[in-house]
LUMDRENBA-154259 format. One record per residue (C-alpha): x, y, z. Coordinates in nm, 4 decimals. Example, Ala and Ser with C-alpha at 12.3 -4.5 7.8 and 13.67 -1.06 7.14 Angstrom:
          u          v          w
     1.2300    -0.4500     0.7800
     1.3670    -0.1060     0.7140
This chain:
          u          v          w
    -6.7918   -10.9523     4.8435
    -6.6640   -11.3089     4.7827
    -6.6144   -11.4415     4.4079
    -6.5988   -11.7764     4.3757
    -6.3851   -11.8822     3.9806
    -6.2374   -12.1569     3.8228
    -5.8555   -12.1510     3.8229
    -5.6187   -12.2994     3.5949
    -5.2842   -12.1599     3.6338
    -4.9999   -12.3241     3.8225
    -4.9762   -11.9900     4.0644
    -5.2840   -12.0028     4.1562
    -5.2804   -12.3900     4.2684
    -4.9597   -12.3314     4.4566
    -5.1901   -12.0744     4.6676
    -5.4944   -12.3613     4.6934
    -5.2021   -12.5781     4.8352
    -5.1159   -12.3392     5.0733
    -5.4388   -12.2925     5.2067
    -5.5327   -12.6454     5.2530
    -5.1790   -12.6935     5.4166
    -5.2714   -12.4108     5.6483
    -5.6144   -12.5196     5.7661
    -5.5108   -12.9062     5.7959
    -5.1334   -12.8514     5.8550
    -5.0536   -13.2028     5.6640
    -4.7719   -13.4373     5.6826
    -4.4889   -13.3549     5.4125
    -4.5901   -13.6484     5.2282
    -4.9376   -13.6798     5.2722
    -5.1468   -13.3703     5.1380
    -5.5320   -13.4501     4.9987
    -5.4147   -13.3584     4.6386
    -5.1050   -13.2255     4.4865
    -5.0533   -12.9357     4.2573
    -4.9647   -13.1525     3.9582
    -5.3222   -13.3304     4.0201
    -5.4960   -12.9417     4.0275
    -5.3168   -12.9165     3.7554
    -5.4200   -13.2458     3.5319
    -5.7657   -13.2217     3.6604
    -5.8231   -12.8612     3.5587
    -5.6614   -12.8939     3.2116
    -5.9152   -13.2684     3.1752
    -6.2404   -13.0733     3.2398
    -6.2817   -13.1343     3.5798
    -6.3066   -12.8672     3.9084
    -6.1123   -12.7031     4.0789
    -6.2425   -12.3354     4.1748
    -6.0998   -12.0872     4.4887
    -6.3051   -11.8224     4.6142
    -6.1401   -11.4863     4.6594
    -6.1796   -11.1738     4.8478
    -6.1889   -10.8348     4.6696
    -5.7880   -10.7451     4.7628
    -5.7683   -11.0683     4.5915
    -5.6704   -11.2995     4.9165
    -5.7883   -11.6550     4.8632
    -6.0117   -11.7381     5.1154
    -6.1559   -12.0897     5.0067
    -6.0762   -12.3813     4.7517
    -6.2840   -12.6905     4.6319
    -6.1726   -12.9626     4.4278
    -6.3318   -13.2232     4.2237
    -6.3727   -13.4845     3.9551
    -6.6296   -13.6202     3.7393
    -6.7636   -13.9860     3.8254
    -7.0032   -14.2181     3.7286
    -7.3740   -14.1493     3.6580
    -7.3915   -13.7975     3.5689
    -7.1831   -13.6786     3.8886
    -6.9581   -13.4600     4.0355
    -6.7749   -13.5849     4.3584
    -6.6004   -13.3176     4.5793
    -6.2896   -13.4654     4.6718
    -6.1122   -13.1686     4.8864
    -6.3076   -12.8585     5.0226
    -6.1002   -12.5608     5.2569
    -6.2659   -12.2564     5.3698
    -6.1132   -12.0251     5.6839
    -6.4057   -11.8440     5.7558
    -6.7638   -11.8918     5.8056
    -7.0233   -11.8780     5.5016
    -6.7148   -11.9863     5.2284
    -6.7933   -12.3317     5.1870
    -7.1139   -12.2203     5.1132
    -7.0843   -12.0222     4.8317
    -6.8301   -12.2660     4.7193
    -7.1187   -12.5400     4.7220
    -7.3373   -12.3193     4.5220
    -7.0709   -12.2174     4.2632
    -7.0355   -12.5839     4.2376
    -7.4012   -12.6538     4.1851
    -7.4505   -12.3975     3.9080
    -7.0736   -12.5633     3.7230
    -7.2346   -12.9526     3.7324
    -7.5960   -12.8250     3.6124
    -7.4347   -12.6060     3.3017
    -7.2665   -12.9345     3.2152
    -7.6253   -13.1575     3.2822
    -7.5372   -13.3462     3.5995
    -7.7395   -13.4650     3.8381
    -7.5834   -13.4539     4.1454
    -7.2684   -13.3862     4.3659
    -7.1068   -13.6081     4.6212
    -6.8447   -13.5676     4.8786
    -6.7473   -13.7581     5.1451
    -6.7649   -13.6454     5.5472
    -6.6707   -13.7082     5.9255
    -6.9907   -13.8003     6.0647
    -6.9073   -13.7267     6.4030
    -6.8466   -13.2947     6.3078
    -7.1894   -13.2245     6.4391
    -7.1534   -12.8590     6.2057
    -7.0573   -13.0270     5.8821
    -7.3612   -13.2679     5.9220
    -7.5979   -12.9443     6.0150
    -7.4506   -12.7905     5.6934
    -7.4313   -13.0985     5.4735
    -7.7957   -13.2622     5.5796
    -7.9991   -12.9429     5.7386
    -7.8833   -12.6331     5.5080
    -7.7642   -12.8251     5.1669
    -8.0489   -13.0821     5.1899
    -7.7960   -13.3991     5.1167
    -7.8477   -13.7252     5.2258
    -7.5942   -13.9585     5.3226
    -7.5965   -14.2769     5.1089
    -7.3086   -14.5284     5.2118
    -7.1084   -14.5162     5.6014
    -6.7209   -14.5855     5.4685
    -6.5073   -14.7471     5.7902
    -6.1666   -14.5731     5.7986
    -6.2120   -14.4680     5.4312
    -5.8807   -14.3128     5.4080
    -5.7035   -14.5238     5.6896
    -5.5141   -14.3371     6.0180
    -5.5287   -13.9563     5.9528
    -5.2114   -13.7784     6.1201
    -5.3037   -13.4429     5.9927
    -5.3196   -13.1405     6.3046
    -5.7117   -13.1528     6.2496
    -5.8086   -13.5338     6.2867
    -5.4723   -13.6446     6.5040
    -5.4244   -13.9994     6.4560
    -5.8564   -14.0780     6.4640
    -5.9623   -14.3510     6.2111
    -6.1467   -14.1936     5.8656
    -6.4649   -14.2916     5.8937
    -6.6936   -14.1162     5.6469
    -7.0414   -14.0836     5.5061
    -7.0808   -14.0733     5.1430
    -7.3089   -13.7492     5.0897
    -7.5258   -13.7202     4.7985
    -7.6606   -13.3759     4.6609
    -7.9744   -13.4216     4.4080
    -7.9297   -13.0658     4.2295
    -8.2384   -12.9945     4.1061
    -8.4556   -13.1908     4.3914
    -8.7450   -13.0057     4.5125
    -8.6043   -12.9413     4.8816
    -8.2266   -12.8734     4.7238
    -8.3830   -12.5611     4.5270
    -8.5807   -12.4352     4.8002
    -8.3211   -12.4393     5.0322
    -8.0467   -12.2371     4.8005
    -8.3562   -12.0143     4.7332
    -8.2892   -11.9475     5.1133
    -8.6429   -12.1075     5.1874
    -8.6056   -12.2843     5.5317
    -8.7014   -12.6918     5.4599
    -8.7430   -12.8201     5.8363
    -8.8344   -13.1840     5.7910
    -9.0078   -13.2381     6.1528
    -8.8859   -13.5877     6.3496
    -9.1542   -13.8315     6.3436
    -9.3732   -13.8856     6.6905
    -9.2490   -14.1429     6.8285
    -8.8804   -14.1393     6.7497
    -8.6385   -14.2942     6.9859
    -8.2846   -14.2198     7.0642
    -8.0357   -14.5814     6.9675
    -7.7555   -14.3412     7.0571
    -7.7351   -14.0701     7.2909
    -7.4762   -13.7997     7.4366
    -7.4776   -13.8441     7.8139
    -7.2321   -13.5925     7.9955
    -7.0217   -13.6297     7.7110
    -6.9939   -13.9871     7.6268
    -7.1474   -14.2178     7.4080
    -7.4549   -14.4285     7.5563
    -7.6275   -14.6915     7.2963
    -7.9564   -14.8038     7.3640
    -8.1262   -15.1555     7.2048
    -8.4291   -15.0152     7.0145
    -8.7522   -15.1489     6.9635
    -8.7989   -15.3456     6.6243
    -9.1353   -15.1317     6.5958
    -8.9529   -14.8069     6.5907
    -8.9424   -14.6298     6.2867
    -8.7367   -14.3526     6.3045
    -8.4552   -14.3738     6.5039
    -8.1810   -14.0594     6.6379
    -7.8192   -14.1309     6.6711
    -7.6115   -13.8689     6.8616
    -7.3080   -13.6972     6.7294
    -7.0384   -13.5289     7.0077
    -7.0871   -13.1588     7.0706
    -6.7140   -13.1269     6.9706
    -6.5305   -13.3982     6.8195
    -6.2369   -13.2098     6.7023
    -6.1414   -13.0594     7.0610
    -6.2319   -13.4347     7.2069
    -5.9560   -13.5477     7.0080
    -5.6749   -13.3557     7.1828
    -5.8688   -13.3140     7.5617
    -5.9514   -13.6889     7.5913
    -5.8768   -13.9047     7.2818
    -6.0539   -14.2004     7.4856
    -6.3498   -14.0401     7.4540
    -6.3421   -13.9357     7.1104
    -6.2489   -14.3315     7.0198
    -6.5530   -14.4253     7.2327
    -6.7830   -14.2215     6.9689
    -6.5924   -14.2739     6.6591
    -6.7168   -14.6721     6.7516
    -7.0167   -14.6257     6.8595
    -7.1833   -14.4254     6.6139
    -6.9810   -14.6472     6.3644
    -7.1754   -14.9598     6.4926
    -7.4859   -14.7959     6.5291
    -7.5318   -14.5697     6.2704
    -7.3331   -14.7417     6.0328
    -7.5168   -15.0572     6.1239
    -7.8254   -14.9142     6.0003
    -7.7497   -14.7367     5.6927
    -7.6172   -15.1550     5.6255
    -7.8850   -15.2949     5.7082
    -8.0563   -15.0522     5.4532
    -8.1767   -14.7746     5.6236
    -8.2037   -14.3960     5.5195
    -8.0598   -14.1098     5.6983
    -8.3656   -13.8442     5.6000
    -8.2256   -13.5355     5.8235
    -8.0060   -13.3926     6.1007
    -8.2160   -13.2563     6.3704
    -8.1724   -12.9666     6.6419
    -7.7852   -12.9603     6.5429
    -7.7134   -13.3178     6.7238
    -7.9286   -13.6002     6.5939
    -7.8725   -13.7735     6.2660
    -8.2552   -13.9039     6.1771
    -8.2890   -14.2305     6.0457
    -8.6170   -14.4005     5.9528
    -8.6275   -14.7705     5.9106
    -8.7609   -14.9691     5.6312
């Protein structure tokens, strides 16, 4: 039995900063937020919630402020085990609807092929805005030196497909006949492809592993943070919209 609460006390932050520190292992100088921010932003209104296990060990942590338009943006979310983040995510959905917003954004590595799954396939978010090195050089134990890129997630609470899915009612948006692959995963490695101005929905790869890449051949894992920079990236500028992820490896795209 997880519970998922707000938390307000000093203590209690000092134990969210020690879980993040343990599952990213950050620089000295250089953690996501401090304890003194945890602190200003729970006294101002905004969240910051850890879930806990029934001894009381702190198993997960989420952190975020209010922003423009009716919206909550996740800055920082930890979890060390499976099915956490989750019911973080829905703890945070029922906190922004109590207080009438409209939707929650956080940002994410597009190349973790599991955070996509979970962001795009189980949440039913949509990506909205590919950020280049968003938060420059990362030297953290998790990302090693790799550039930031990010997608800019956004979660339309009370959508349709949103409250089916957290009703645990499987929403399986089927690729389009007729899809081609711009960017593909061949033995590993990134392969682009030009792609017929005809096509309408397009599927960019993601690596099977990005995180091990990093450490086993950080060549490789530059050669995909670039290419699916250029190619998905280049499409969400040119103003196309990510719609899915599909069979755990394929962001979906269809073209305007």
């Amino acid at each position: 039995m997880i519970e998922v609460r707000e938390l307000h006390e000093m203590a209690e932050l000092e134990r969210v900063d020690a879980l993040f520190d343990d599952i990213w292992h950050f620089a000295p100088a250089a953690p996501p937020i401090t304890i003194e921010l945890m602190r200003a932003l729970s006294h101002a209104g905004g969240y910051v919630a850890g879930a806990f296990e029934e001894d009381g060990g702190i198993v997960g942590a989420s952190v975020g402020f209010l922003a423009a338009d009716r919206t909550l943006h996740s800055h920082v979310t930890g979890a060390t085990r499976p099915g956490i983040g989750y019911e973080l995510k829905l703890h945070q959905r029922r906190w922004a609807m109590e207080r009438g917003l409209e939707r929650i954004t956080w940002t994410y590595d597009p190349l973790v092929r599991r955070n996509a799954h979970f962001n795009l396939a189980k949440l039913g978010a949509r990506p909205l805005e590919y950020l280049p090195c968003f938060y420059g050089v990362l030297g953290d134990a998790i990302n090693q030196g790799d550039e930031s890129d990010r997608l800019l997630a956004s979660w339309p609470l009370a959508a349709p497909h949103v409250a089916a899915l957290v009703r645990g009612e499987p929403y399986d948006r089927p690729v389009a006949p007729g899809a081609v692959v711009a960017l593909a995963d061949e033995g590993g490695r990134p392969v682009a492809t030009p792609v017929d101005v005809a096509a309408r929905t397009v599927l960019v790869a993601v690596p099977e592993d990005v995180e091990g890449l990093r450490g086993a051949d950080p060549g490789a894992g530059k050669a995909w943070r670039h290419a699916v920079r250029d190619v998905l990236g280049g499409l969400m500028a040119e103003g196309h919209a990510v719609t899915g992820f599909s069979g755990k490896r394929y962001y979906v795209v269809e073209r305007a």
